[in-house]
C-alpha positions as CSV (number, residue, x, y, z in Angstrom):
1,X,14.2,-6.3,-2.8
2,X,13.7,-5.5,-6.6
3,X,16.4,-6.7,-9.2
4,X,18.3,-3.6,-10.7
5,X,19.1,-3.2,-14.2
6,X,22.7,-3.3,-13.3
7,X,21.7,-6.6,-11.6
8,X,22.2,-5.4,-8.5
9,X,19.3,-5.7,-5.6
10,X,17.9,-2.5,-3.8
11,X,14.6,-1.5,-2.2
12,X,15.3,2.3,-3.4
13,X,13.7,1.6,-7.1
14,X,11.7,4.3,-7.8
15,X,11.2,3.4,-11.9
16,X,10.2,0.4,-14.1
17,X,12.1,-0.1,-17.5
18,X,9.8,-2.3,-19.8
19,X,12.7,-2.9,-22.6
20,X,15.2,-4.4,-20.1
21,X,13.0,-5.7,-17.6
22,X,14.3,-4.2,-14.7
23,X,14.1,-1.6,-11.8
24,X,16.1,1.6,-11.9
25,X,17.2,4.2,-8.6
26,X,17.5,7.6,-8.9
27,X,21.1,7.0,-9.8
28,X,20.3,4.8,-12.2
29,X,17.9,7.1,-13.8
30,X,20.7,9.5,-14.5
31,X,22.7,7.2,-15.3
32,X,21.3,5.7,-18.0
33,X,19.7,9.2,-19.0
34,X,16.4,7.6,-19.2
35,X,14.4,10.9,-18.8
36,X,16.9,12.9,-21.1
37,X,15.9,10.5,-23.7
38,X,12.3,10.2,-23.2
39,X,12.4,6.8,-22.5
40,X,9.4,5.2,-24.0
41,X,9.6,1.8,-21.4
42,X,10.4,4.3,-18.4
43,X,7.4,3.2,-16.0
44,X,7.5,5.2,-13.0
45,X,6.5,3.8,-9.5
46,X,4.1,5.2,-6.9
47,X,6.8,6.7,-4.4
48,X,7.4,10.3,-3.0
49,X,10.8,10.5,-5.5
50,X,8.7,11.6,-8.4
51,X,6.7,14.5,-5.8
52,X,9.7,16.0,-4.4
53,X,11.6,15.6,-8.1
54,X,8.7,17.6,-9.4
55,X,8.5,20.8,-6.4
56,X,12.5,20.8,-7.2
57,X,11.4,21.5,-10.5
58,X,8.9,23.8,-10.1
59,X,10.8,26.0,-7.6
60,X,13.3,26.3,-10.1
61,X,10.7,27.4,-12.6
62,X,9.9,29.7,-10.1
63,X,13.2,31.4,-8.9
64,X,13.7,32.0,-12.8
65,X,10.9,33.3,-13.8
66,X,11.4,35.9,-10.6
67,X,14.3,37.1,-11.9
């Protein structure tokens, strides 16, 4: 179980925040609009999250360049 930055416990943390010290979940990520924002203390952890959130990306990069 990691601590959350909401203070909350999960084992679904995918990020690191340096500033606050803290884990962050995907929801949390969006949440706090830490990718929006180029969060400089946004560390991200070795876990499939960031693999599939990148083919999501690039598919869509795909399907609009195609059309």
């Amino acid at each position: 179980m990691r601590r959350l930055i909401d203070g909350n416990e999960s084992e679904n943390a995918v990020a690191y925040c340096r500033s606050k010290k803290a884990f962050l979940t995907p929801k949390l990520i969006k949440l706090h609009k830490c990718l929006q924002i180029q969060c400089t203390g946004l560390m991200k952890l070795d876990c499939k999250y960031w693999e599939r959130r990148q083919k999501r990306k690039d598919a869509k990069k795909r399907k609009k360049n195609d059309s």
